[in-house]
C-alpha positions as CSV (number, residue, x, y, z in Angstrom):
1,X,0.0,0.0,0.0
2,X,1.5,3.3,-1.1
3,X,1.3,6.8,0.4
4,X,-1.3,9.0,-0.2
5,X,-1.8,13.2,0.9
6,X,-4.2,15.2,1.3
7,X,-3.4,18.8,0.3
8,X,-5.7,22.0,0.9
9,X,-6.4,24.2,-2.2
10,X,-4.1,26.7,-1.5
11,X,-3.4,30.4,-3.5
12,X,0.1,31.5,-2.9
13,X,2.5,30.2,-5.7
14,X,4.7,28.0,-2.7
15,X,4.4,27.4,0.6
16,X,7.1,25.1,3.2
17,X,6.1,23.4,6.7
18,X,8.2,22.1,9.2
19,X,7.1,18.9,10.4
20,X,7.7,18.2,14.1
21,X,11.3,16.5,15.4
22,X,12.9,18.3,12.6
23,X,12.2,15.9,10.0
24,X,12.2,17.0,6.2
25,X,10.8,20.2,5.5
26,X,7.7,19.8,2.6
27,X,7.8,21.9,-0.3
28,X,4.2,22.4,-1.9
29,X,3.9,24.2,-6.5
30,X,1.5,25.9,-7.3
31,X,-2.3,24.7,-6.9
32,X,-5.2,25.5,-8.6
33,X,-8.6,24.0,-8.8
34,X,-9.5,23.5,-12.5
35,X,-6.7,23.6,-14.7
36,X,-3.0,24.2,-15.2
37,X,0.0,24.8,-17.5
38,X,3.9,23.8,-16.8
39,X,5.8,25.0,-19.1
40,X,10.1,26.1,-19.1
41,X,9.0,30.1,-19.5
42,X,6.6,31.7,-17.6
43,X,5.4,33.5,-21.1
44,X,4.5,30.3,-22.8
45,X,2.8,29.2,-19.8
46,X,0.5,32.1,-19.6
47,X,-0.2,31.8,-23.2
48,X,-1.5,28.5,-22.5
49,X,-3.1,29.2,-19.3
50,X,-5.2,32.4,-21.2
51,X,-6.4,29.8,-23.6
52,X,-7.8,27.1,-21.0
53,X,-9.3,30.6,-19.5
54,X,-11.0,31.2,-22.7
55,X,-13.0,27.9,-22.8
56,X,-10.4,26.2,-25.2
57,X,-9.0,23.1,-24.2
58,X,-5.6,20.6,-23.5
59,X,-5.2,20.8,-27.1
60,X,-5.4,24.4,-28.0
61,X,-3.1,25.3,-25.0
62,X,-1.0,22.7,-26.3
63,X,-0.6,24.4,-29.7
64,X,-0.4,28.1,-28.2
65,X,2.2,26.8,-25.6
66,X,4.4,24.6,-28.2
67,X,4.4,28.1,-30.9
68,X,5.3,30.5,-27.6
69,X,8.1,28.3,-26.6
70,X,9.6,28.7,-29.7
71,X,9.4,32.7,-29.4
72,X,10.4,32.5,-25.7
73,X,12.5,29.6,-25.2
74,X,15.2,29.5,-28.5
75,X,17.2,27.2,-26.4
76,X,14.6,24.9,-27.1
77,X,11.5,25.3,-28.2
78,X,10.7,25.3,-32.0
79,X,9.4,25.4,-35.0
80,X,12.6,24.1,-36.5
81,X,12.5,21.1,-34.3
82,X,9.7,18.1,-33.4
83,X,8.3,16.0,-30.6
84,X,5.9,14.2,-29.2
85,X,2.9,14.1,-27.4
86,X,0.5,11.6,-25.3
87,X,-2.5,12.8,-24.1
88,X,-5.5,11.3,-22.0
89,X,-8.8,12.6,-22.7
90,X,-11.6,13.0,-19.7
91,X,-13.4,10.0,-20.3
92,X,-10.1,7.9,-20.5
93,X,-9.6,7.7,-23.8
94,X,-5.6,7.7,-24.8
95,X,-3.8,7.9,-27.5
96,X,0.1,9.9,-28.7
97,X,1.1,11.8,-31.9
98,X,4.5,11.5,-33.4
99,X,5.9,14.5,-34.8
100,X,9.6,13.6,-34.5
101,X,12.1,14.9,-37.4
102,X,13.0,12.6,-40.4
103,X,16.3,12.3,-42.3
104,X,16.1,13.9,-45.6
105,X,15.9,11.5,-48.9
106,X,19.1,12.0,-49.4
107,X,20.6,11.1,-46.2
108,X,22.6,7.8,-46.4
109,X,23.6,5.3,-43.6
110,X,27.6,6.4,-43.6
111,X,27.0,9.9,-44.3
112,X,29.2,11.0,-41.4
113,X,31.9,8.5,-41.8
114,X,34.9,9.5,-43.7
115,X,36.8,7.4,-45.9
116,X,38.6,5.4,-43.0
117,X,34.9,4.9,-42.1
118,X,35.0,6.5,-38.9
119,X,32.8,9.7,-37.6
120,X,33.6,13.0,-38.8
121,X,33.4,15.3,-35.4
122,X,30.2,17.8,-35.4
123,X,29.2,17.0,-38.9
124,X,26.4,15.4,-37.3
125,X,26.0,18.1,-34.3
126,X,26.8,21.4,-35.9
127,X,25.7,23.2,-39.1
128,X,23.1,22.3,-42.3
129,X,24.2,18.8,-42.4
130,X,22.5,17.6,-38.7
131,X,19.4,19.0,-39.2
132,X,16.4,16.6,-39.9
133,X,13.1,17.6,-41.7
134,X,11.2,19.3,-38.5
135,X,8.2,18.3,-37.5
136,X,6.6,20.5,-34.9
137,X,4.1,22.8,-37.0
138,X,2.7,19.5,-38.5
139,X,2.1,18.5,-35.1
140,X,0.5,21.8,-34.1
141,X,-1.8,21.4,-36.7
142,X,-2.5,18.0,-36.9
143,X,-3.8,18.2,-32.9
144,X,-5.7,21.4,-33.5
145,X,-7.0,19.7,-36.3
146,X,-8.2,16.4,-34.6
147,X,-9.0,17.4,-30.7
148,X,-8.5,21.3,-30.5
149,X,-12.0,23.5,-29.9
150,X,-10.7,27.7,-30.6
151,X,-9.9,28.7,-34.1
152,X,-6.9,28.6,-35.0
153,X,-6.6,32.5,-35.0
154,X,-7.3,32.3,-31.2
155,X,-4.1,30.1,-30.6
156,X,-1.6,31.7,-32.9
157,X,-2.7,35.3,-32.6
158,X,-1.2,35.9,-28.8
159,X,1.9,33.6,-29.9
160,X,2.6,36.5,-33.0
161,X,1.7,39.6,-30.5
162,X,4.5,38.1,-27.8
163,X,7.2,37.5,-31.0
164,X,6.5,41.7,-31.4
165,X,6.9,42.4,-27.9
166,X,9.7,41.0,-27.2
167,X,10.5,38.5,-24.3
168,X,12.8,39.6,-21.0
169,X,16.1,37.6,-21.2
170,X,16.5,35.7,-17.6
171,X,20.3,35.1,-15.4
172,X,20.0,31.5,-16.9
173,X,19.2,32.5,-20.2
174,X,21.7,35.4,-20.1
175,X,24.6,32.7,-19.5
176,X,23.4,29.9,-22.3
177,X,23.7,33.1,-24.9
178,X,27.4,33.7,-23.7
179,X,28.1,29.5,-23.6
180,X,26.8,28.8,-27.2
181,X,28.2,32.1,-28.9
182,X,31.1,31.0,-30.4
183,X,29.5,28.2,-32.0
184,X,26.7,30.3,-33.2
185,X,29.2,32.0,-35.1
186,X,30.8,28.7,-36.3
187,X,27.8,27.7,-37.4
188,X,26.4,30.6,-39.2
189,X,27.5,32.4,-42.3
190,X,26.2,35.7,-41.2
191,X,25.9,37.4,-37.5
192,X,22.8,36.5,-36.1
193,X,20.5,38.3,-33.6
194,X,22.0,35.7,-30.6
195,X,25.4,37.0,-31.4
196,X,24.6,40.2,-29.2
197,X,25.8,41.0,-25.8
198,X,22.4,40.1,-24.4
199,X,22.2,40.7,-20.8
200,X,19.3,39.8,-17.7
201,X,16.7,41.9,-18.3
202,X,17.1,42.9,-21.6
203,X,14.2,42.5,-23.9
204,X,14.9,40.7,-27.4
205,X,12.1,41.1,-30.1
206,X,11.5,38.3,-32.6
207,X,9.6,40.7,-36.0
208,X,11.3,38.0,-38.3
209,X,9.6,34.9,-36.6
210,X,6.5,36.8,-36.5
211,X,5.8,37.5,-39.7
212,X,6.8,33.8,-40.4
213,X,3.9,33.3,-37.9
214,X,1.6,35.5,-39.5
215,X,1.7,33.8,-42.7
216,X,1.3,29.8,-40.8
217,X,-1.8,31.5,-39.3
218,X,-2.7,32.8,-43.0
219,X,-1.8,30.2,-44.6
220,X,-1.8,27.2,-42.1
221,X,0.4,24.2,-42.1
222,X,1.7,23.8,-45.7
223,X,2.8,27.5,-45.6
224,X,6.1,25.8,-43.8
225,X,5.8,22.6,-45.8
226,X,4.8,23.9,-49.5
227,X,5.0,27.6,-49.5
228,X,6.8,30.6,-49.0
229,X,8.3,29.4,-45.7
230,X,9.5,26.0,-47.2
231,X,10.9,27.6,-50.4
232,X,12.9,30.2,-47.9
233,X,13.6,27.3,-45.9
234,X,14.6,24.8,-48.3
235,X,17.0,27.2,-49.7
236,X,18.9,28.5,-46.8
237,X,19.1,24.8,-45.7
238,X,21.5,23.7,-49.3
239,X,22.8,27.8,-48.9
240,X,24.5,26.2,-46.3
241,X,25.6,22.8,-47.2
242,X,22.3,20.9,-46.1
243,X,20.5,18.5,-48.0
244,X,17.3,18.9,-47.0
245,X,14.5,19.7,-49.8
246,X,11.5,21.4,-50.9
247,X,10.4,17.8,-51.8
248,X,11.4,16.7,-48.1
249,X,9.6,19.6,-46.3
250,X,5.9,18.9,-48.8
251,X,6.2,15.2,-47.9
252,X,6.6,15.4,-44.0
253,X,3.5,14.1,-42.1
254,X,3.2,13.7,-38.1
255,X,1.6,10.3,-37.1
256,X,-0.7,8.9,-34.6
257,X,0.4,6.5,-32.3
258,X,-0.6,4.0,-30.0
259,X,1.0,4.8,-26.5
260,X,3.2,2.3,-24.6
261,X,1.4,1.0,-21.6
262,X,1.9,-0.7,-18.3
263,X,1.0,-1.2,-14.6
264,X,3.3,-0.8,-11.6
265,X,1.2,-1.8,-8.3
266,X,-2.1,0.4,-8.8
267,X,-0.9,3.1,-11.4
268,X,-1.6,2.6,-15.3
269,X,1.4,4.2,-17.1
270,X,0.9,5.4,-20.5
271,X,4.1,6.9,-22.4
272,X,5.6,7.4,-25.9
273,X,6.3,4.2,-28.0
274,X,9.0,3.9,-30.5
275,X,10.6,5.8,-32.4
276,X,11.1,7.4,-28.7
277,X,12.5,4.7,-26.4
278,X,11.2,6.3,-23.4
279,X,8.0,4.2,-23.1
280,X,9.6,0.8,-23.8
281,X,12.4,1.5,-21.4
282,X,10.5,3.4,-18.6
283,X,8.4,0.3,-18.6
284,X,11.4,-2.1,-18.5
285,X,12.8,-0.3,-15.5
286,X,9.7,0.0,-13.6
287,X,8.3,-3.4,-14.4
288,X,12.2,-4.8,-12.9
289,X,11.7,-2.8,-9.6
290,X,8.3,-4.0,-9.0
291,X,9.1,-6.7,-6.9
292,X,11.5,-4.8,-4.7
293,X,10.0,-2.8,-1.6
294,X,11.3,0.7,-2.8
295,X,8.7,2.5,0.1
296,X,10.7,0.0,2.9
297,X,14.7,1.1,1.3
298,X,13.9,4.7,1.3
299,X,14.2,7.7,-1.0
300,X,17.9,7.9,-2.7
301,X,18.9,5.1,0.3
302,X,21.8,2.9,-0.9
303,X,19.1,0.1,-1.6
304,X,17.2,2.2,-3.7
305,X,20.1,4.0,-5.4
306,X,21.5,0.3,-6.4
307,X,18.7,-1.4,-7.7
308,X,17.3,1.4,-10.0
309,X,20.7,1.4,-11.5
310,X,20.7,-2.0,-12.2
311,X,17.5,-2.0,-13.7
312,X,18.4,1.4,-15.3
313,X,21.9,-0.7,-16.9
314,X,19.8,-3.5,-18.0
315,X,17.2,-1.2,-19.7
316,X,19.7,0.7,-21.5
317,X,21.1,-2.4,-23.1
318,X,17.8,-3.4,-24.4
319,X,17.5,-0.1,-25.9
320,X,21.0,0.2,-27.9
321,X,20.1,-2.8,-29.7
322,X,16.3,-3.3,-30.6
323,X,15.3,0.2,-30.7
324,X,14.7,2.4,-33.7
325,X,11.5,3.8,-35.9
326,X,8.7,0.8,-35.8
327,X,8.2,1.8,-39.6
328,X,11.5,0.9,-40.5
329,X,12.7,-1.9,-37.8
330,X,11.1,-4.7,-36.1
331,X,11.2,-3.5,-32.6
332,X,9.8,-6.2,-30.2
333,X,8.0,-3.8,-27.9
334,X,5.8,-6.7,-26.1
335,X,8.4,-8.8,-25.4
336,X,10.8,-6.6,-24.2
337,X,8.7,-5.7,-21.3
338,X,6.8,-8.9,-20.5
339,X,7.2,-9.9,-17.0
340,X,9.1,-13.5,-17.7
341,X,11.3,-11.8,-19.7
342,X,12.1,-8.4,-17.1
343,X,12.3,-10.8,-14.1
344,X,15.5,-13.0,-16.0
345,X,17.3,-9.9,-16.6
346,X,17.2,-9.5,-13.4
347,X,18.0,-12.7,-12.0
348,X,22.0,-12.4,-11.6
349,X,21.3,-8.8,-9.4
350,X,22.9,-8.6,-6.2
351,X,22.8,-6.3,-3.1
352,X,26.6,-7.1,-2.2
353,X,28.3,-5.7,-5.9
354,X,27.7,-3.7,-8.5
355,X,27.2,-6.0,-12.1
356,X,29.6,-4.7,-14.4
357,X,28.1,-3.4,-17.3
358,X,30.3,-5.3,-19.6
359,X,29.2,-8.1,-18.4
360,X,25.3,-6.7,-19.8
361,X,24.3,-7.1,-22.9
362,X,21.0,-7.1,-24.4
363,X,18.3,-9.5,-23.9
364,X,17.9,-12.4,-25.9
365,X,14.9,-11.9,-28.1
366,X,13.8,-13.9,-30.9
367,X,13.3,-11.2,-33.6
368,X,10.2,-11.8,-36.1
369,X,17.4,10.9,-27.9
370,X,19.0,15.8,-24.9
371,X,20.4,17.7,-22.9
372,X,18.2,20.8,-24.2
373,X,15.0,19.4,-24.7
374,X,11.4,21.0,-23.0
375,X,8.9,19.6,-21.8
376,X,5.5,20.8,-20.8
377,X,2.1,19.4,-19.2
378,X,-1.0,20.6,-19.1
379,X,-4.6,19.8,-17.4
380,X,-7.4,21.8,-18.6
381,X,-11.2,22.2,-16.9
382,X,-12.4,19.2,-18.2
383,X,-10.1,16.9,-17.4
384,X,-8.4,16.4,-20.4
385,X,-4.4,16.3,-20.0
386,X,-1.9,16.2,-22.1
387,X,2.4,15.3,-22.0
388,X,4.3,17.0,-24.6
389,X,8.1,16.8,-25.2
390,X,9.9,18.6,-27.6
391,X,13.2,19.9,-28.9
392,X,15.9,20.8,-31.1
393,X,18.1,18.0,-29.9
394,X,21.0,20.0,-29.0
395,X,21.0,23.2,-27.4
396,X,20.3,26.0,-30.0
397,X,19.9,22.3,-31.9
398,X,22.1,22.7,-34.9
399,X,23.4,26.6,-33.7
400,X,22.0,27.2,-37.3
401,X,20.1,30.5,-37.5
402,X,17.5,31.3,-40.5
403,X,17.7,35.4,-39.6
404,X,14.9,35.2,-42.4
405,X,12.6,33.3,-40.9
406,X,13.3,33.8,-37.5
407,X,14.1,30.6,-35.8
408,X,16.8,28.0,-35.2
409,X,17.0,24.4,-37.2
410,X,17.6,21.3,-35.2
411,X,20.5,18.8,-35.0
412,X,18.5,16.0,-35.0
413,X,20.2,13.9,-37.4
414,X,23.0,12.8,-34.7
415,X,20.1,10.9,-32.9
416,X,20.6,8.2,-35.6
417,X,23.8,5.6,-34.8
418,X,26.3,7.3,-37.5
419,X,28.3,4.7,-37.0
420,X,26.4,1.2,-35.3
421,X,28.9,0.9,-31.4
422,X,30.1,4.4,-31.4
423,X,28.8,6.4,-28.9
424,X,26.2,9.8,-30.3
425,X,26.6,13.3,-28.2
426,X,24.5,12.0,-24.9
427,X,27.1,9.1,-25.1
428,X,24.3,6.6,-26.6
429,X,24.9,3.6,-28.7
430,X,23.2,3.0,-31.1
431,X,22.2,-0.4,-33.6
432,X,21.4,-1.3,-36.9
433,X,17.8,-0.4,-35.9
434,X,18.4,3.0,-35.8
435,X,21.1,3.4,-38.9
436,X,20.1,6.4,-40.9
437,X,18.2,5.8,-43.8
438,X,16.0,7.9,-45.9
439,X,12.3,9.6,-44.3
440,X,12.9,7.4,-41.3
441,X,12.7,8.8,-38.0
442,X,15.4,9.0,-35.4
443,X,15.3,6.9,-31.9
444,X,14.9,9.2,-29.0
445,X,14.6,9.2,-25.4
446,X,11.9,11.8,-24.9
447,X,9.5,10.1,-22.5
448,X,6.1,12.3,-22.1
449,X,4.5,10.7,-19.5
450,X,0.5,10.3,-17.9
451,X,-0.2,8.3,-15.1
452,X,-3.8,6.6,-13.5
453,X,-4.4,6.1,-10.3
454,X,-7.0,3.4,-9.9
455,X,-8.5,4.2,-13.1
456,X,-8.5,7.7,-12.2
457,X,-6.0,10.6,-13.9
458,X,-3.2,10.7,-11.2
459,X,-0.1,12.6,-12.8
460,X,1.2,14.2,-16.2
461,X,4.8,14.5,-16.8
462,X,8.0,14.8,-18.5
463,X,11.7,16.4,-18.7
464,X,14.5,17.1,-21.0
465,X,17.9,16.0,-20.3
466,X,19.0,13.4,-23.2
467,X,19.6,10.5,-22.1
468,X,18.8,11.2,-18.5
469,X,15.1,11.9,-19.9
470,X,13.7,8.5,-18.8
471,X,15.4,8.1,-15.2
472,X,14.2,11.6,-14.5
473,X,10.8,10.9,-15.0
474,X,11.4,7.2,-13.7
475,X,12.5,9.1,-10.3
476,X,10.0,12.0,-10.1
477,X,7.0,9.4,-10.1
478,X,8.4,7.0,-7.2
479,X,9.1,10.0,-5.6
480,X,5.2,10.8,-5.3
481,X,4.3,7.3,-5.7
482,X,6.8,4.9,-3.5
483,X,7.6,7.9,-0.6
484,X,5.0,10.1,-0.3
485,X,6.4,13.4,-1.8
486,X,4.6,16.5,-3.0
487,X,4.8,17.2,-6.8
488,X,6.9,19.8,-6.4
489,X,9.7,17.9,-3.8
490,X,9.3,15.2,-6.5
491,X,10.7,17.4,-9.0
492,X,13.1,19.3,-6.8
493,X,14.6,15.9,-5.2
494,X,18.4,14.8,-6.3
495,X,18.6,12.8,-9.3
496,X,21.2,10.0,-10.5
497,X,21.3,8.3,-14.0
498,X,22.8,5.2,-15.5
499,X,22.7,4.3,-19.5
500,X,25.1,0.7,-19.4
501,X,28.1,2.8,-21.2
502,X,29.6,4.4,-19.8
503,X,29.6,2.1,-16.8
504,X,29.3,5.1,-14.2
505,X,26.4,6.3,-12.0
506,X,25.9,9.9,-12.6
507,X,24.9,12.4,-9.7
508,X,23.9,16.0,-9.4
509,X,26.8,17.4,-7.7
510,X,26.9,17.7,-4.0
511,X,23.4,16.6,-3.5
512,X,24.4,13.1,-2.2
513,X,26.5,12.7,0.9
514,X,30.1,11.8,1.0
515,X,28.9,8.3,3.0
516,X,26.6,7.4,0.3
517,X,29.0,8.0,-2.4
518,X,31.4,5.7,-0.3
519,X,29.1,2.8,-0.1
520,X,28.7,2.9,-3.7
521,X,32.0,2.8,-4.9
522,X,33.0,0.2,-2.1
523,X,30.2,-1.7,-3.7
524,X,32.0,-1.7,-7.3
525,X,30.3,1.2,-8.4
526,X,31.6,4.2,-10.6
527,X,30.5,7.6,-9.1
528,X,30.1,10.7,-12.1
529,X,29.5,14.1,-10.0
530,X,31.2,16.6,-12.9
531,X,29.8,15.7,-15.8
532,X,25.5,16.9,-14.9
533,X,25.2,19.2,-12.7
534,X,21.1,19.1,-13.5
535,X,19.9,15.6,-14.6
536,X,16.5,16.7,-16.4
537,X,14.0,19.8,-15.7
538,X,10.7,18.6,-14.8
539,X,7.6,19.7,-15.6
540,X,4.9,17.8,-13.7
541,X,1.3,18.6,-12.8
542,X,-0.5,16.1,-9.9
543,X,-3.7,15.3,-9.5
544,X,-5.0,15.5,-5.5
545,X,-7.0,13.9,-3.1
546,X,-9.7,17.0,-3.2
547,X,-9.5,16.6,-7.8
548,X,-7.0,20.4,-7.1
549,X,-4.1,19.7,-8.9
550,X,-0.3,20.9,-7.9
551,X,2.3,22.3,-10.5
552,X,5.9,21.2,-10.3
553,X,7.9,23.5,-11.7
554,X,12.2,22.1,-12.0
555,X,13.8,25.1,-9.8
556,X,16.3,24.0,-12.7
557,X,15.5,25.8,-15.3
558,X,13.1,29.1,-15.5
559,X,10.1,26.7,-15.4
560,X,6.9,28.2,-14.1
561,X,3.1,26.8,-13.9
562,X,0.4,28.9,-14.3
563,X,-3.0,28.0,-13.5
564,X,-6.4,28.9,-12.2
């Protein structure tokens, strides 16, 4: 039996308690009674939040909030970029959408290899070459389309009016401008407006990306897949060494999805399925912890620490070698998370050592995704909720800047396995089942997750962070579920990650105790504290006992929810 809470509506934005005897001081988002928006700007939030206020629904403030991230949140957000989303409508009714990039028709499987056949550094990370055909204003479209209620005028119009405004720059943001400038102007024939000594509280006004909005709101969807947009696009794209095409661009379609779905005790999880690997291996992980008493070890005990990684190493394994896009590969989603099959991975785990992870490979199966992502979640008056992850891949994605049209083009392309055992930018290694080939989509970790609670919607959640996208959200929902935790301490709480290779545990820098660390390593265990100093920025939106629901905004990042 798990922990449950009881929290009073409450109208302040946080509030803290101190329990009696000293013990841990509780930490409490943002609640509001009928609906909410968490989003990585406070802008994009509100812009979602005034549509849900307007009688629109998940689905419109999905649209509005996806379009103002790209205006607010460069690092990030997108039009130039792609996704996905799973959503769970009020009468239960599930279901995801897929608007993930594609390599262009002219991408080939050893396009980064040179002729020694090995990688050729940042071809697939920086510059025309690493960007995939984006995907987001097909998704956009495609949901207002299917489940959205406003016109489409209501949703884009506030988007355009905050690209003419301008948006304050943040601290945070402030320092990711002065990090990324030198390869903005690496990546970029021409100075671009990012190239400027933008400072805190300056306000940077997007007219370019505007207009580009204006004519999508004319013009709607195939305005940036067959029109004006895409011949500019197309253009600057091969301008700059790029392969991508008019032809590419017109043929791009988002697709629905069925979600990835699984219990753990008396919670229904429902996540992304391939081509994101973040359903298939959230399931794996949680589905290998089941039979261990998490609630008994303790949040981030030794116990706890140990046998998520394992389950995390075993996972990860699975995922280098059968995942890819289900419309190119044969990926055996069913089997790889069957009990039978979950319990013998786990069968040679022990308390007393760590299991070396080259002594882990994948499963035996009979065969018939960053650091810079965003994610947001929203609940709306009706009870529809929605999970939405999406990104440029890298931060600034590709660093390449159409000034024209106003926004930044995606890196997407290094997603793929360049070269099948060699290790992608999040240190990932890929398979043959996700070798580049032409219009197929590349494997990600992006892991937009919605949970039940006997029958009943409990949570909706989801990160960024790469490869550290599925632990994070693995982590945040024990955290509520296994020991009792607020939304927002579930967010807020230390994380730690394993991915098989490298064979190291990484944690968030002196958030662990020196004791703890000890125990680890003394137990065979490799301890990373340099290399992420944030593991993930979640956005997560829980559902109470009284049907209020409580924001957790990642003190990470400049998230904020907004609600009413």
């Amino acid at each position: 039996m798990k922990h449950s809470f009881t929290i009073a509506l409450m109208l302040c934005l946080f509030f803290s308690c101190k329990k009696a005897n000293n013990k841990t001081e509780v930490t409490r988002g943002l609640i509001t009674k009928n609906a909410m928006v968490v989003s990585a700007r406070a802008e994009a939030s509100k812009i979602g939040n005034d549509i849900l206020k307007q009688g629109g629904n998940a689905f419109d403030a999905m649209c509005a909030t996806q379009l103002a991230l790209a205006v607010a949140y460069p690092y990030a957000g997108n039009l130039g970029g792609g996704g996905f989303m799973v959503y769970r409508k009020a009468n239960g009714e599930i279901g995801s959408i897929d608007f993930r990039e594609k390599a262009p028709m002219a991408a080939t499987k050893d396009m980064y290899l040179d002729e020694n056949g090995d990688v050729i550094p940042e071809k697939s990370t920086l510059g025309a070459m690493a960007v995939g055909v984006p995907g987001s204003v097909a998704g956009v479209f495609e949901v207002h389309e299917k489940l959205g209620s406003l016109p489409i005028e209501a949703i884009i119009t506030p988007v355009i009016e905050l690209a003419k405004k301008g948006v304050v720059v943040t601290k945070k943001q402030e320092a990711k401008f002065k990090k990324y400038q030198p390869l903005f102007l690496k990546a970029n024939k021409d100075s671009i407006l990012f190239d400027l000594p933008w400072k805190a509280k300056d306000t940077i006004k997007y007219p370019k990306l505007a207009n580009t909005l204006q004519r999508i709101l004319k013009y709607g969807k195939d305005e940036f897949y067959k029109g004006e947009t895409a011949k500019i696009l197309a253009k600057f794209i091969q301008d700059n060494g790029g392969i991508i095409t008019e032809e590419d661009l017109a043929n791009y379609e988002a697709k629905w999805r069925t979600p990835t779905t699984f219990n753990y005790d008396d919670l229904k999880v429902i996540s992304m399925a391939p081509p994101s690997s973040g359903g298939v291996c959230l399931a794996q992980i949680m589905k290998m912890l089941e039979p261990f008493n998490l609630e008994n070890h303790g949040q981030n005990s030794l116990k706890t620490i140990q046998v998520i990684t394992e389950a995390e190493r075993r996972a990860y394994a699975d995922r280098s070698y059968y995942l890819g896009d289900p419309d190119f590969a044969n990926v055996p989603v069913e089997t790889l998370i069957k009990e039978d099959y979950l319990n013998g991975r786990m069968a040679d785990f022990s308390f007393e050592k760590a299991t070396l992870s080259s002594h882990v490979s994948h499963g035996n199966i009979q065969v018939v995704e960053s650091d810079e992502t965003t994610h947001y979640s929203i609940v709306d008056q009706f009870g529809n909720a929605i999970a939405v992850t999406t990104t440029l891949n890298g931060a600034y994605g590709s660093k390449l800047y159409c000034s024209e049209l106003g926004f930044f083009l995606n890196n997407e392309m290094d997603d793929f396995s360049s070269k099948p055992g060699t290790p992608n930018m999040f240190g990932l290694i890929g398979a043959e089942a996700n070798k580049i080939e032409p219009q197929k989509r590349m494997l990600s970790s992006m892991t937009p997750t919605i949970v039940e609670k006997n029958g009943k919607l409990y949570m909706t959640l989801g990160t960024p962070g790469g490869s550290t996208i599925i632990t994070s959200v693995l982590q945040t929902i024990l955290n509520v579920h296994e020991f009792g935790m607020t939304m927002q301490d579930a967010v807020n709480a230390p994380r730690f990650h394993h991915q098989w290779l490298p064979d190291e545990i990484r944690m968030e820098p002196n958030k662990f105790n020196s004791k703890l660390v000890s125990e680890l390593e003394n137990l065979g265990y490799s301890i990373n504290e340099e290399d992420s100093p944030i593991i993930g920025i979640v956005d997560g939106i829980l559902v109470l006992d009284d049907n209020s629901y409580e924001g957790g905004a990642d003190y990470r990042g400049d998230d904020t929810a907004v609600g009413f």
